[in-house]
C-alpha positions as CSV (number, residue, x, y, z in Angstrom):
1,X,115.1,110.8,79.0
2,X,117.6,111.0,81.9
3,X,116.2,111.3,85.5
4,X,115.5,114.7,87.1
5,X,116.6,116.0,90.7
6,X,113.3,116.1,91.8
7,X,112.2,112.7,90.4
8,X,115.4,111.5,92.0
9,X,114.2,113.0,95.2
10,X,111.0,111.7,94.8
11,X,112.6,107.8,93.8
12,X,114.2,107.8,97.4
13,X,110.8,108.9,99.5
14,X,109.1,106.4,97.7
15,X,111.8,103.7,99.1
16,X,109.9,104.2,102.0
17,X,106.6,102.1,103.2
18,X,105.3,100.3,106.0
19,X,107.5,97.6,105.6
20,X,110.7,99.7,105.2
21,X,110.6,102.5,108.0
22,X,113.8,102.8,109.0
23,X,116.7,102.3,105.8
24,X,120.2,102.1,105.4
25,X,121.7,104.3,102.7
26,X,122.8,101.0,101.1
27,X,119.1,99.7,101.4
28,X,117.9,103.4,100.0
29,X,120.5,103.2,96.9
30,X,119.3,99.8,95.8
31,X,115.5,100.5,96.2
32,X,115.4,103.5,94.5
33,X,117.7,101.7,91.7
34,X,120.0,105.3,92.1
35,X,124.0,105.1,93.0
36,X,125.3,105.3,96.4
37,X,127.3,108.2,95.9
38,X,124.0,110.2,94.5
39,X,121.8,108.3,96.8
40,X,124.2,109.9,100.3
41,X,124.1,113.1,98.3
42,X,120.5,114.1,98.2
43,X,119.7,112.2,101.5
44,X,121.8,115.0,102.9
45,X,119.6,117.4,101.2
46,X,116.7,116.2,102.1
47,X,117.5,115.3,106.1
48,X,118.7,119.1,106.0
49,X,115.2,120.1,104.8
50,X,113.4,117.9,107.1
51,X,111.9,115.6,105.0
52,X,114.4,112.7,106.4
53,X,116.1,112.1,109.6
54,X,119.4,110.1,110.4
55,X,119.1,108.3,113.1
56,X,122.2,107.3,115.6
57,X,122.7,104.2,113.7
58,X,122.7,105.9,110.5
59,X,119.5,104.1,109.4
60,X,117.2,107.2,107.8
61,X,113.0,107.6,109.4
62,X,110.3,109.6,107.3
63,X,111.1,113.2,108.9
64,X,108.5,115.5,110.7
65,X,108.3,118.0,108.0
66,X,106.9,115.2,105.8
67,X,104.7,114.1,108.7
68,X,103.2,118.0,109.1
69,X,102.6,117.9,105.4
70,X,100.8,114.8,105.3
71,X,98.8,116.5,107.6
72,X,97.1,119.3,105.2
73,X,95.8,116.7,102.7
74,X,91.7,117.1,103.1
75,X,90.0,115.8,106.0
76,X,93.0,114.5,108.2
77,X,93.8,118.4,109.4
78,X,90.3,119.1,109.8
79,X,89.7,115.9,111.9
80,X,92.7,116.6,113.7
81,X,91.8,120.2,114.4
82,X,88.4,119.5,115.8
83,X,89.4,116.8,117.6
84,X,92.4,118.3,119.7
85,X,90.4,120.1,122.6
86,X,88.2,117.2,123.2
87,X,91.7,114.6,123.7
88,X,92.8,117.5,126.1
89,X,89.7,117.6,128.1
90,X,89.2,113.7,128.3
91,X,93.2,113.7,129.3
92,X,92.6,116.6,131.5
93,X,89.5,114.6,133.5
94,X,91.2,111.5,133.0
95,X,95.1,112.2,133.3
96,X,95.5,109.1,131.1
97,X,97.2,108.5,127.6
98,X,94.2,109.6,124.9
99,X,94.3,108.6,121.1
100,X,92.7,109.6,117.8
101,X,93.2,107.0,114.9
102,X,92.1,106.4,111.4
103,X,92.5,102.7,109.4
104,X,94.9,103.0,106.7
105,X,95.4,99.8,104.5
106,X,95.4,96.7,107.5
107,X,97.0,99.1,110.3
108,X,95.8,102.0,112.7
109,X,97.3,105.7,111.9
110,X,97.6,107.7,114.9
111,X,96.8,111.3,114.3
112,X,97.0,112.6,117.8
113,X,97.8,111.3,121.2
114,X,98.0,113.8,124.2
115,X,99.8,112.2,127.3
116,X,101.2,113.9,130.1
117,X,103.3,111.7,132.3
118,X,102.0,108.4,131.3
119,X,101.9,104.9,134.3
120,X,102.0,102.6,131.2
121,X,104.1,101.3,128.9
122,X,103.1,103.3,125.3
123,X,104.7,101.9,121.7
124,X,102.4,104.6,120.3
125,X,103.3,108.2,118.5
126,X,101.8,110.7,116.2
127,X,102.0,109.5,112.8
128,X,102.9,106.1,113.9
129,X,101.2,102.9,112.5
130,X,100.4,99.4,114.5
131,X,98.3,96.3,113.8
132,X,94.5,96.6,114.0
133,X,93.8,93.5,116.2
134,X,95.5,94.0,119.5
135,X,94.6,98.0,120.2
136,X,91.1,99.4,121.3
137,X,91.0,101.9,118.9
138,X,92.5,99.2,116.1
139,X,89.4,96.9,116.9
140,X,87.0,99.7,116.4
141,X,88.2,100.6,113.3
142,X,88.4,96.6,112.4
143,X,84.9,96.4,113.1
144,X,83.7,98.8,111.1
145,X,86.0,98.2,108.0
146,X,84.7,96.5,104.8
147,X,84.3,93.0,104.5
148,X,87.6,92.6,102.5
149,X,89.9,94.2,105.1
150,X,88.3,92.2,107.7
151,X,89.2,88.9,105.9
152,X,93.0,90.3,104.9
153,X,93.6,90.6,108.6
154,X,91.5,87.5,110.5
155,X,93.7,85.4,107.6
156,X,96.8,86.7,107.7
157,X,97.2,89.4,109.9
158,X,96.5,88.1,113.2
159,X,100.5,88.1,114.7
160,X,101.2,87.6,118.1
161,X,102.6,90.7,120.0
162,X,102.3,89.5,124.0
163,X,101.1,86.4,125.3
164,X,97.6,88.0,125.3
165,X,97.3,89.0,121.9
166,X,94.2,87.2,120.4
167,X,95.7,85.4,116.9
168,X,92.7,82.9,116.9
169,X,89.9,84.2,113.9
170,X,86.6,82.2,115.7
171,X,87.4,84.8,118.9
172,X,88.1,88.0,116.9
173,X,85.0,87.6,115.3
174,X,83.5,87.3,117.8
175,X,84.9,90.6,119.6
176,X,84.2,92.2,116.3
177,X,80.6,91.4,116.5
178,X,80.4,92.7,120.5
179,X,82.7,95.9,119.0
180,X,79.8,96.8,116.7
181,X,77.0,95.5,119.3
182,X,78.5,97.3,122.2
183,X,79.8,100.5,120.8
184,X,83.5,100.0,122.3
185,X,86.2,97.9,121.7
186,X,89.0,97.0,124.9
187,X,91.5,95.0,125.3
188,X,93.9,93.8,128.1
189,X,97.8,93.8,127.4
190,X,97.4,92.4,124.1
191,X,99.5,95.2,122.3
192,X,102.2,96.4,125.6
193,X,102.3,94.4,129.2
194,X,101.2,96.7,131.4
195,X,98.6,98.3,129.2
196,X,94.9,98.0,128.7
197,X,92.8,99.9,126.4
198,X,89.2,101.0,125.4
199,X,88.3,102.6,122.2
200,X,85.1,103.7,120.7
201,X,84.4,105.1,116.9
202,X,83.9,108.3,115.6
203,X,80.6,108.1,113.3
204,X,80.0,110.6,110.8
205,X,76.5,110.3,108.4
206,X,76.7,106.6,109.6
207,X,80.0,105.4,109.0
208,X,82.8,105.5,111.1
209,X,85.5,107.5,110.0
210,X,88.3,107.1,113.0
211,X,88.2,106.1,116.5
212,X,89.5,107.8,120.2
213,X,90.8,105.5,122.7
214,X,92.6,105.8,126.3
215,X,95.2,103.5,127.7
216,X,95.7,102.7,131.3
217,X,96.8,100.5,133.5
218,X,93.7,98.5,134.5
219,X,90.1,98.9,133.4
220,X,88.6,97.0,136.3
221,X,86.0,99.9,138.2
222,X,87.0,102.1,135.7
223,X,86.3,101.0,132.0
224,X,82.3,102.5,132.1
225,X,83.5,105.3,132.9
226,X,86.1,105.7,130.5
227,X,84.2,105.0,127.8
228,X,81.2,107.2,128.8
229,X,84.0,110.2,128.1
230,X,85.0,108.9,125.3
231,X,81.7,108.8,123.7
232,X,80.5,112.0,125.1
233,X,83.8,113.3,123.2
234,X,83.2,111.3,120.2
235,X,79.8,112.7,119.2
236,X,81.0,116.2,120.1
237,X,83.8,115.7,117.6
238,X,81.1,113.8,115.1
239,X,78.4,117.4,115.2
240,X,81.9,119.3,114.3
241,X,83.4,117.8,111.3
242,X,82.0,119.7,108.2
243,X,79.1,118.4,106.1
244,X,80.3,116.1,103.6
245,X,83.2,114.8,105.4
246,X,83.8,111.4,104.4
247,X,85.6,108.7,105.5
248,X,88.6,108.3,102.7
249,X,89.0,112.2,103.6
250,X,90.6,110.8,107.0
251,X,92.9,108.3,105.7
252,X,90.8,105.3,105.8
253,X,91.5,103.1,102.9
């Protein structure tokens, strides 16, 4: 049976993961197993809709009409929308960079991040995805991930961003365990120079389903604080979410 338009369509969104973010048309053709001259025509169509952007280089990125659709599915708007006013307040008492995150697979999914004109270095954006290990909020959400997922990343995901990532297993254990015994996470340049963190989870019916976090320039005299507003926020968001809400329904997987 010969291929549709739409499963055409849908052949060249799928060319696009984790691992393959930003593609070439010659890199789209060949994934998708479609001809170039087909392949340029309907990635005109869809950048013109929205669902794909060309970039300067002519490279393509996921567009933010796919990104706002991605928001309806069940339990990631709803998270979202509760969660908005209380990243505005803690930015407005704060005037720091504020995050809301969910585990997807081995990375950290930001959902939201309200920043105004942010002192430090941020490699963070809506809808953008980065390692679990060397962010606050990652290491909350590490901590409180299954077993399995713990092992995939103190094994092989443990890569070295700065020179103060932590890569060594023995150590991240052991943060992991003062994560889960301390009810925060921080850490201190290990994602950006110039950037410290604290995060703390968001527990719904005893599991935690996503994690706020702030990044600033230095946590000395300020990290008690910091993450005082971020729980105060955290449990206010927690009473919120409907009954039932579970954690898959936020895009932990």
């Amino acid at each position: 049976m010969a291929a549709t338009v739409s499963s055409k369509l849908l052949s060249l969104l799928g060319t696009f993961d984790s691992r393959h973010r930003r593609q070439t048309l010659s890199d789209i053709a060949r994934r998708s197993g479609l001809p170039i001259s087909t392949t340029h025509r309907l990635l005109a169509e869809l950048a013109a809709w929205g669902a794909l952007r060309r970039l300067d280089s002519g490279e393509y990125v996921i567009g933010r009409r796919i990104w706002r659709l991605g928001l309806l599915a069940a339990g990631e708007v709803d998270l979202s929308r509760v969660a908005e006013p209380f990243l505005h307040d803690i930015h407005a008492a704060t005037r720091a960079v504020v995050h809301l995150a969910v585990r997807e697979g081995t990375e950290v999914l930001y959902l939201d991040r309200v920043s105004g004109h942010a002192s430090v270095p941020i490699v963070s954006t809506t809808g953008s995805r980065l390692p679990l290990h060397a962010t606050g909020v990652g290491k909350v959400l590490l901590a409180h991930a299954p077993k399995e997922v713990q092992e995939q990343v103190l094994t092989h995901g443990l890569t070295r961003i700065t020179a103060f990532t932590v890569t060594e297993p023995g150590r991240m254990r052991a943060q992991l365990h003062r994560v889960r015994r301390d009810g925060y996470a921080q850490t201190f340049e290990e994602m950006t120079l110039g950037a410290c963190s604290v995060g703390v989870p968001i527990e719904v019916d005893g599991q935690v389903v996503a994690a706020l976090g702030i990044v600033v320039p230095d946590l000395r005299n300020v990290r008690a604080r910091l993450v005082a507003a971020l729980q105060v926020a955290a449990r206010g968001i927690a009473r919120m979410l409907e009954p039932g809400f579970h954690p898959s329904e936020a895009g932990l997987g």
